[in-house]
Steps between C-alpha positions, in 0.01 A plus 500: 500500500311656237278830537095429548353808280155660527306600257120612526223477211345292304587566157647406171774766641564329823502170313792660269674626777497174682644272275780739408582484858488119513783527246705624754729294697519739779124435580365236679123590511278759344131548651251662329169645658220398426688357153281319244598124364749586264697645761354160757738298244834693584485701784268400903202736478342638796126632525543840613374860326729785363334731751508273821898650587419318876446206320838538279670607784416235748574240195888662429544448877367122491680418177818623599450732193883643386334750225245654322486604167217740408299411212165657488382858631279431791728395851757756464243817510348288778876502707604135437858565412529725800361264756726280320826715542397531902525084490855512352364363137682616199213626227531611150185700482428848602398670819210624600589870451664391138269338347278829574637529109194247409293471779398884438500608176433873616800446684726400251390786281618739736824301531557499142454866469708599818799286308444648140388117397293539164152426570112671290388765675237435742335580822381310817143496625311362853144633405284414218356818442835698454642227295194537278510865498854509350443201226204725386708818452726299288232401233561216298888482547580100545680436823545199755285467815694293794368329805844646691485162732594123416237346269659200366613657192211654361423849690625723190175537253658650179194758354515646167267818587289657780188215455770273592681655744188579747362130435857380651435742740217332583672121497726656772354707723110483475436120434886418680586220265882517714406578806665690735746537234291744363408736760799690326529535118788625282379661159784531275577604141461202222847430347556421176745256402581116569595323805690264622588377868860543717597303780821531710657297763536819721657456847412850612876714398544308182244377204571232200237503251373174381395455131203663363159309485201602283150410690128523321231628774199471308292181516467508116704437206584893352504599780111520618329412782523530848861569695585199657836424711641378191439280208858394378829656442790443328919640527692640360288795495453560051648907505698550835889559382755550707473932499097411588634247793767788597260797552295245675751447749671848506150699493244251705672227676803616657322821647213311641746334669684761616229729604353234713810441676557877519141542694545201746335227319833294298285267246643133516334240274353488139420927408274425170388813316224486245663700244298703174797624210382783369663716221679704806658170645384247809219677735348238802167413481526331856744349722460147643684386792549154429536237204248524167259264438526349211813696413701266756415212319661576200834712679599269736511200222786656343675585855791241436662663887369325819213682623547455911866649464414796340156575701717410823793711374212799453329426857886548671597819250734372350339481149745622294687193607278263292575351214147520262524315151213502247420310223452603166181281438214664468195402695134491439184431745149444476259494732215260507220698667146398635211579283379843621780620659587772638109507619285223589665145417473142649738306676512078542588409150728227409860593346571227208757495237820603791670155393480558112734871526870462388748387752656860460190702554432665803158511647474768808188426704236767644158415579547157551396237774554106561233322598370099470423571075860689496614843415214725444446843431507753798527861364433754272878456303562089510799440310799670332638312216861635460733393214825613426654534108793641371256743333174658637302322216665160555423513857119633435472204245573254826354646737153534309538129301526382939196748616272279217602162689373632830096537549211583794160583505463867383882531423603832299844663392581806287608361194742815421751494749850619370366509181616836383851400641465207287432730216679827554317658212187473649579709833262748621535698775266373804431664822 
């Protein structure tokens, strides 16, 4: 008997994640909640929130559920994989008191600088006046104001002077755009540099890094526009050799790692920094405690190692056991957004065109839904188009010639994905 894996989400992540899995012949089952129809097609969905842990716990004990894997930030802060652990289920995913490292971003600045882990200078406010106070005696210095709590990606509003900085202020705290996750703000130093994204299969003594993905944030091509959770990726990351991958595991991974074993809290699942190379080296911009979105589309098409053994391997400790193989195929993916995204957008549209992409194109679904017209659009992010090349610019050529074939109502895409990867000599350092 095959394993019956959990994941939870709905996106073109989870999707990714899924039918890696499903290419395993150690599992029997994966379940995604809620899911969305791409992942209807290859895994059993079942219609219940990221947040509702009762919900996800009563379902792992009706299921028969041997394992979760952790794939987006929002159960673990909440306690799912410990609830899970008291039930005897094996998890790759962090808990509670780990994934602190995302789930607080105040938090995790302390952490870094109690473990000499290179990070801007900044400092942590609860009230609105103080915070305003100190961006004032700064002047017109550019820094980064961050809701410190989860917000889906987009809590860090980068501000080139003080105009800037005290409208984001405003976003956060005064008109609460985030919530309650900002009743505490970070305000940090702007880095100057470029950046590119780490993830490691970590099972909380040991860390492997994964290769390097490249994501675009901005809703625009050149990067303009609003931040969004991500409008395409693409790996090998263009200017990450193996001294940058080195310092990245000697000066950020493996003593996150360590120092959250060291104070109580030993980090098992996917530790994903958000990394800006400056001229001194690697400094974090922010730690996630889970898998990238998009960036796992376009890593785990080039895993060529079974996914379940090595996440199982990480959930038991025994992650230096696994045997991880990547391949040297470069992969590019674009995501096919609705029209006004990240703000106000509509939902209900028909998908066409998904039977005209290449055989050997991948399409991850997001915000998608079935119903009696067929798939339709469901979310902000709808599709990732991923294509893989053995060159950055043969894989962009694929994957954008396959984004044309595919069309909704109000459909929009960045049009420069990967491009300066494509075209080294046209590289520019972006935050």
């Amino acid at each position: 008997m095959g394993a019956k894996v959990l994941l939870v989400g709905s996106g073109g992540r989870e999707h990714a994640l899924a039918w890696k899995l499903r290419q395993s012949p150690d599992v029997d089952e994966v379940i995604v909640a809620p899911g969305n129809a791409g992942t209807a097609a290859i895994a059993r969905n079942a219609p219940i929130q990221p947040k509702d842990i009762e919900g996800l716990v009563d379902l792992v004990r009706r299921e028969g559920v041997d394992f979760y894997l952790a794939s987006m930030d929002d159960p673990q802060p909440l306690g799912l994989v410990d609830r899970l652990h008291a039930l005897g289920v094996p998890c790759y995913g962090p808990t509670a008191a780990a994934a602190r490292i995302e789930a607080s971003k105040a938090w995790a600045k302390d952490f870094m600088a109690r473990h000499g882990i290179p990070t801007a200078p900044y400092r942590v406010f609860q009230r609105y006046e103080d915070a305003k106070a100190y961006l004032e005696s700064r002047g017109d210095r550019p820094v980064v104001v961050k809701a410190s709590g989860l917000a889906a990606g987009k809590g860090a509003i980068v501000c080139n002077g003080l105009r800037d900085a005290l409208e984001a202020l405003d976003i956060i705290m005064v008109r609460r755009d985030f919530g309650a996750a900002g009743d505490t703000v970070v305000i940090e130093e702007r880095l100057h540099g470029w950046e590119t994204s780490a993830h490691a299969f970590c099972d909380g003594r040991t860390a492997r890094l994964m290769p390097f993905a490249t994501d675009y944030k901005r809703a625009q091509d050149g990067d303009k526009g609003l931040n969004t959770g991500g409008m395409g990726a693409y790996s090998p990351s263009l200017r990450v050799d193996d001294a940058l991958a080195r310092a990245i595991q000697e000066r950020v991974v493996d003593p996150a790692v360590a120092g959250l074993a060291e104070e109580g809290a030993p980090f098992v699942g996917t530790l994903f920094p958000g990394l800006m190379v400056t001229e001194e080296g690697p400094y974090v911009l922010e730690f996630n405690a889970r898998w990238g979105d998009p960036e796992t589309q376009v890593i785990l098409p080039r895993l060529e190692s079974d996914l379940f053994t090595i996440c199982r391997l990480a959930a038991e400790g025994r992650l230096e056991e696994a045997d991880i193989h990547w391949s040297s195929k470069a992969a590019v993916g674009v995501v096919i957004a609705s029209g006004g995204y990240p703000a106000t957008y509509k939902i209900g549209y028909i998908v066409q065109g998904l039977e005209k992409v290449d055989p050997d194109i991948l399409v991850f679904h997001a915000g998608t839904a079935l119903d009696r017209r067929g798939i339709v659009t469901n979310g902000g992010r709808v599709l990732t188009v991923v294509a893989l090349g053995d060159t950055v610019a043969e894989a962009r050529r694929r994957a954008y010639e396959n984004v044309a074939r595919i069309s909704f109502s109000d459909a929009y895409y960045r049009r420069d994905i990967a491009a300066e990867a494509a075209e080294p000599s046209t590289q520019e350092g972006r935050r």
